[in-house]
N, C-alpha and C positions, 0 to 999 in steps of 0.2 A: 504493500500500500504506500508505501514511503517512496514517491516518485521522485522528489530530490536524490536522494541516494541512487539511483539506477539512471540517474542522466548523467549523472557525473563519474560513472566507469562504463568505461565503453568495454572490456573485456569478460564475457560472460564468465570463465574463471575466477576471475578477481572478486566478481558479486557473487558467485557462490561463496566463497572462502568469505567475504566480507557478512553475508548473511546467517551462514553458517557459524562464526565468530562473535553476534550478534545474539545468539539463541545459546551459545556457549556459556556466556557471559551471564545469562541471564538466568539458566538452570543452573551456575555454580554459585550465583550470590545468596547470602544471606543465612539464615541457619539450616531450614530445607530444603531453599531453594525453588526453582518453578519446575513444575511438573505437567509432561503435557499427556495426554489420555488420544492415544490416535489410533480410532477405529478401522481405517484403512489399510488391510495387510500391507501390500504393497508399500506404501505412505512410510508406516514401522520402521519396515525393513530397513529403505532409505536411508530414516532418520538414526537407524541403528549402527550403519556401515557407515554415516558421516561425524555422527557427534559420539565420541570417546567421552564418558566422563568416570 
């Protein structure tokens, strides 16, 4: 949704790693941190081979 950020890298590598980094940050902060609930096998799997935490 964040259309400043995706006009200002033009390498679609870079916006994954930059989004990715994004959703990082944000499931490591705090005491439990953010949790996401993703119905979508597929979607999971994704999110499972990108974000290490």
């Amino acid at each position: 949704m964040d259309i400043n950020g995706k006009r200002s890298i033009d390498d679609p590598k870079e916006l994954e790693r930059y989004i990715i980094n994004i959703y990082k940050t944000l499931m490591t902060r705090g005491i439990k941190g953010t949790y996401l609930f993703i119905v979508d096998k597929e979607l999971r799997a994704y999110f499972k081979s990108k974000i290490i935490v």
